[in-house]
N, C-alpha and C positions, 0 to 999 in steps of 0.2 A: 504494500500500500504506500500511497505520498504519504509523506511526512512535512509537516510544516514547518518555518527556519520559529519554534518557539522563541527566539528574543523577540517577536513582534507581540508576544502575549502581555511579556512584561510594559509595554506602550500604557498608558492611560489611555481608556475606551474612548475619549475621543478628544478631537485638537481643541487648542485655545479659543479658536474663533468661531468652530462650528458648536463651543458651548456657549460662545456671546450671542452667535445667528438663533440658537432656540432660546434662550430666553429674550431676545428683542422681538420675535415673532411671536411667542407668548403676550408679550407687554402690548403690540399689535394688533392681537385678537380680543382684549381684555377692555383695550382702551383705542378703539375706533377712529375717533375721532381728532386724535393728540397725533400732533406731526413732531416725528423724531426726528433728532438733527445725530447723524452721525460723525463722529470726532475719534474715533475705536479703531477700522481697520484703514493700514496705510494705505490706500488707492488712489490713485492720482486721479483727478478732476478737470483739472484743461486740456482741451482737444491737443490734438500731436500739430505740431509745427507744419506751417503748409509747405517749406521744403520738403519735411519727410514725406509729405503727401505728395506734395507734385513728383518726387523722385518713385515712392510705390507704383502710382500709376503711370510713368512710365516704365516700371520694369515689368507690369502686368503686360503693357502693349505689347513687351520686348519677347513675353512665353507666348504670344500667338502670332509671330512670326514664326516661320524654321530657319534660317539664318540666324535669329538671335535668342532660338530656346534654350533652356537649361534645365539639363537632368539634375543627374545627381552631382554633387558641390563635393568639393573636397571636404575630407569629415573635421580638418583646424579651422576651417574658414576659409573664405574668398581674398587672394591677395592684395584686391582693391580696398577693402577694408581691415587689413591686417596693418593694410601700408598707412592710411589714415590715422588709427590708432598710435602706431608706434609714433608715428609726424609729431600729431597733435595732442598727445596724452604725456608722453615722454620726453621726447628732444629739445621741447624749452625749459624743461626741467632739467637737461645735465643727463636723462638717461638714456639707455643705447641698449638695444632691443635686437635680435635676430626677428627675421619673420615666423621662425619655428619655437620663437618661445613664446606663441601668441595663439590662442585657441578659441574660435569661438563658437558661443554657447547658445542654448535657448533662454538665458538670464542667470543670473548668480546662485537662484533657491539650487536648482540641479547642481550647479558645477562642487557648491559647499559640500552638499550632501551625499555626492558622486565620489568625492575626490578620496575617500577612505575605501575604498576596491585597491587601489595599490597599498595598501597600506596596512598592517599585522592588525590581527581581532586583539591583539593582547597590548597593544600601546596602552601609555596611561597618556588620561584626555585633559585639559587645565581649559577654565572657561571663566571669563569675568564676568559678573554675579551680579545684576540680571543679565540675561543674554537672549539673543534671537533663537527659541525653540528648535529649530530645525539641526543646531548645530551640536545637543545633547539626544533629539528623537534618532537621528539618523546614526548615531554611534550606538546606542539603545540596539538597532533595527539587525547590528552584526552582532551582538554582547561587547563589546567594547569598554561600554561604559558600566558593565558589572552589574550588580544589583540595587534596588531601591531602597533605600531605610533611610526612613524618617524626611520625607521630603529630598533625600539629597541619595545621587548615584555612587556606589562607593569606590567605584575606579576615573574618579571623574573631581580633579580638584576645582574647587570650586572659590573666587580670589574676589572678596567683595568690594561691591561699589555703591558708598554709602556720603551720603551728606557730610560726613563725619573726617571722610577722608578726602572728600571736595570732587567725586566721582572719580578717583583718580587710583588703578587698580597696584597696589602695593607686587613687589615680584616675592613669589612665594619662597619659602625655604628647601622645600623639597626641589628635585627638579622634574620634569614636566615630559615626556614624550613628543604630545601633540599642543598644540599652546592655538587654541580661537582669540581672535582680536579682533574687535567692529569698531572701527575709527570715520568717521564721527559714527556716536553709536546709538544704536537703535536696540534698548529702546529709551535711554535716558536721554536722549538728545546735545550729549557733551561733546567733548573732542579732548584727545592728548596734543597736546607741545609736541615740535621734534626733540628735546631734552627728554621728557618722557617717553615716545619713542624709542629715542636710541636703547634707553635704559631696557628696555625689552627684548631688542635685536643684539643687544649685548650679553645680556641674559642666554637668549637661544645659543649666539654661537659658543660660549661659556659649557651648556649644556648639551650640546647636542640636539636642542632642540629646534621642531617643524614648526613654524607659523604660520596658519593660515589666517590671512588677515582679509578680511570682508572692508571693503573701500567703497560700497554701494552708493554711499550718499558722499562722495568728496565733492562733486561740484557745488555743494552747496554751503562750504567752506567761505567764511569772511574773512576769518584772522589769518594773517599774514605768519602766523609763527606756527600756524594749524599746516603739517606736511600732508602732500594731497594722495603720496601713494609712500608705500614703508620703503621703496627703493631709493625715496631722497635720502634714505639715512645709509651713511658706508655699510658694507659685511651684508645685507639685507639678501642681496642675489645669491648666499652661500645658504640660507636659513628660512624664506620665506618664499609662500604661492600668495600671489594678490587675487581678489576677484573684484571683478566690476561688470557694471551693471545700466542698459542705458533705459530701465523700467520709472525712475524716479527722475533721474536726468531731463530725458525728455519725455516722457509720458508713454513708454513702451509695454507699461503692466497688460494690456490682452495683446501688444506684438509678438512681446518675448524674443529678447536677445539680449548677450551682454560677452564678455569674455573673461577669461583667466589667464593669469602670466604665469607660467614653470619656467623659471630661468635654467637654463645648462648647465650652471654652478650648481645649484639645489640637488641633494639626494638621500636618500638614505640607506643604512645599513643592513644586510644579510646579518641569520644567527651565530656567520662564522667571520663576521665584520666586515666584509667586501662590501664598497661605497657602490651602491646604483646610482647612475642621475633619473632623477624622479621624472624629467622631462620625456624620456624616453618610455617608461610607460605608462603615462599618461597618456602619451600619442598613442599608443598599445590600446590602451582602455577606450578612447575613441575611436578609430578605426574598429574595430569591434561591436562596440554599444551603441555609438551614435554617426546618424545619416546626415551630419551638417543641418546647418540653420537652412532655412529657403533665401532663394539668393532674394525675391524679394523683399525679403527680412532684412538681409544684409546692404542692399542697397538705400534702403530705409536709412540703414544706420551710418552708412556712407556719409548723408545728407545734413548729417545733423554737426559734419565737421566742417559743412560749405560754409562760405561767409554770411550765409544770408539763415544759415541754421546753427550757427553759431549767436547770432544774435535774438533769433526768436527762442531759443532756447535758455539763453539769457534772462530775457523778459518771462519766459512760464518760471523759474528760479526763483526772481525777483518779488514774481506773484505771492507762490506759497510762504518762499520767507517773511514777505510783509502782514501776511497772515498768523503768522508765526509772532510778530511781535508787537500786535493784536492784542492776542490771545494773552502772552504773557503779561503786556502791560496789564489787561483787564483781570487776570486776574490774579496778578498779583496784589491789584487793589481790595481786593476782598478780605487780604490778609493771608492768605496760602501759600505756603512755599513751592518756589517753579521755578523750575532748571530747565538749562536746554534751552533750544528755541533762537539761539544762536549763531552754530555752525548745522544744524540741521534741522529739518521741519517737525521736531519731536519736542512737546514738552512734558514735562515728569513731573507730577503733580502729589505732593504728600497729602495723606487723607486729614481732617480736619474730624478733630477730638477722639483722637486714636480708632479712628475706624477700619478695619480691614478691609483690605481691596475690595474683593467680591461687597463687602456692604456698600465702602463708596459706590462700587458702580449700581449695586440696585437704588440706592438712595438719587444718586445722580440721573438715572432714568426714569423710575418713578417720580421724584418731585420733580426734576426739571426736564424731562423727556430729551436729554444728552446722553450719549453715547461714550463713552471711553473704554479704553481696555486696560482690565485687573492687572495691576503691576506684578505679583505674586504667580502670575503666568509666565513670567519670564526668568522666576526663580526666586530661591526663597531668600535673595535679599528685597526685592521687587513690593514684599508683601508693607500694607500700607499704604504703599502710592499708585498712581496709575498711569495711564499714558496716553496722551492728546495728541493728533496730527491735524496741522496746518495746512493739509491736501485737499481742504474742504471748496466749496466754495467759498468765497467772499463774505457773502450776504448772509449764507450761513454759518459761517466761523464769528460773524459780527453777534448775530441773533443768540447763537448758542452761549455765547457772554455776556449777554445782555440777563438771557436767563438764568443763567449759574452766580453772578452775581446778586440778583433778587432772591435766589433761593437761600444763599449763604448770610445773607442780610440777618 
């Protein structure tokens, strides 16, 4: 008979937000008439840049020709947008990029959660506390991250991030395997220095240690001293995989694409210590797993490096961040402590007169029909606060302030 991979049993029966979606649908059914304003899941709101659009539909023309069809794509990417990328991501920064350490993806959620197939069931995992689900589910999904007790994985360090320490993730004592880092981060909406960077990439190569560092939201980076990918910092290319993402960038959440860097330096070790470069099966593991992004996807994303998608892309940025600091102004006025809001469209909301996440959110739905997501979903330093995204509309990120303020009154 099949046998099933048991670590998906150890999974909580279901995700973060399909337990926010039943009870919003609940509150929905119950309450008719009450118009919710969603502030909970991160989804982008302003339509895609009309470069990206005018470049899609021409590359639709381009598959109903035969001269200019296209099958199947190479499974790193298309080297028009590989060349883009490295141009305009890297080389005004000082870095220098092969075309082969450039892979792209149908968005970052996959490449994160994909990238531990090369990679031993028996690593230990290190993850800063709260963190984006996906990156403790899918280590979970191989046994990786060992057993559950007591809210916390027991092969899965966990390095908190607390008000206390000014979100700012201490480097642990032990040392670390595998090391997750979401810069600017999702979901407190902070960002590290390149001093505290470094301290981290220093760290890894000290230890031996992988970094995989989630860079989803860098374009939305203000501060000047905030580095945009971990490869500005020296040693990086020996010790780290970046991923990025152009779903929040430019509005790609139902496109899907993004990429990931494997530098040629990066590798790791056999049981009997022989160095692999990681880059090589990774290329392994896609060739294999995956059929390329669709070139009209990639040409999409082509577009959003043109001058003229450079700048609309700019202004939807401009949008959510202004939203962003909206939100934080209003409600900080309330008297609530709020981080974030920033360097990313994320703010991080401590509950008021020690309420616990899940209360604040039923409280904050029920009396003010807003929407946030329970901090304590994103791990158990999280529990307490909650998280608000500025990806809303306008009108409605204004009105949802309007009301959270009267309610706190």
């Amino acid at each position: 008979m099949a046998l099933v991979n048991e670590h998906f049993l150890k999974l909580p029966d279901s995700y973060l937000f399909s337990d926010i979606a039943k009870k919003i649908n609940t509150f929905k059914v119950t309450h008719p008439k009450d118009k919710v304003i969603s502030l909970g899941i991160g989804d982008v709101t302003r339509p895609l840049p009309k470069a990206v659009i005018e470049a899609m539909h021409k590359a639709v023309d381009e598959m109903a020709v035969r001269d200019t069809f296209r099958g199947y794509g190479p499974e790193q990417g298309y080297g028009f947008l590989i060349d883009a990328v490295i141009k305009n991501d890297f080389v005004p920064k000082g870095i220098h990029f092969e075309p082969g350490e450039i892979f792209i993806n149908d968005g970052a959620k996959s490449d994160t959660g994909n990238m531990g197939d090369i990679l031993r069931h028996d690593n230990s995992i290190g993850v800063t506390d709260p963190i984006y689900p996906v990156y403790i589910d899918s280590n979970v999904m191989c046994g990786r991250a060992g057993t559950l007790e007591k809210g916390k994985w027991s092969n899965v360090t966990y390095i908190p991030c607390r008000s206390e320490n000014g979100f700012v993730p201490e480097i642990p004592e032990n040392r670390i395997d595998i090391l997750y880092l979401c810069y600017p981060n999702n979901p407190t909406g902070t960002a590290l220095s390149k001093q505290e960077l470094k301290k981290w990439v220093n760290y890894a190569l000290s230890n031996d240690t992988l970094i995989l560092f989630d860079a989803a939201y860098e374009a939305y980076i203000q501060d000047s001293d905030v580095p945009h990918s971990i490869y500005e910092i020296k040693g990086a290319k020996k010790c780290a995989i970046e991923f990025r993402s152009f779903s929040k960038t430019a509005g790609f959440t139902g496109v899907r694409c993004g990429y990931t860097v494997v530098p040629k330096e990066v590798s790791a070790a056999t049981l009997t210590g022989e160095r692999i470069p990681l880059n090589r099966l990774w290329n392994r593991r896609q060739c294999t797993k995956f059929n390329g992004t669709s070139y009209i996807t990639q040409r999409a994303a082509e577009a959003v490096y043109s001058p003229e998608g450079q700048t609309q892309v700019k202004e939807i940025i401009q949008y959510y961040m202004t939203n962003a600091r909206i939100m934080k102004t209003g409600l900080s006025e309330t008297g609530l402590e709020v981080y974030g809001g920033e360097n990313a469209p994320y703010l991080w909301v401590k509950a008021p007169d020690g309420l616990s996440s899940w209360k604040f959110f039923e409280r904050m739905l029920y009396e003010a029909n807003v929407v946030c997501t329970p901090g304590v979903g994103f791990g158990p330093s999280g529990e307490g606060y909650a998280r608000l995204t500025a990806f809303g509309d306008r009108d409605d990120c204004m009105e949802a302030i309007f009301r959270l303020k009267k309610w706190l009154r």
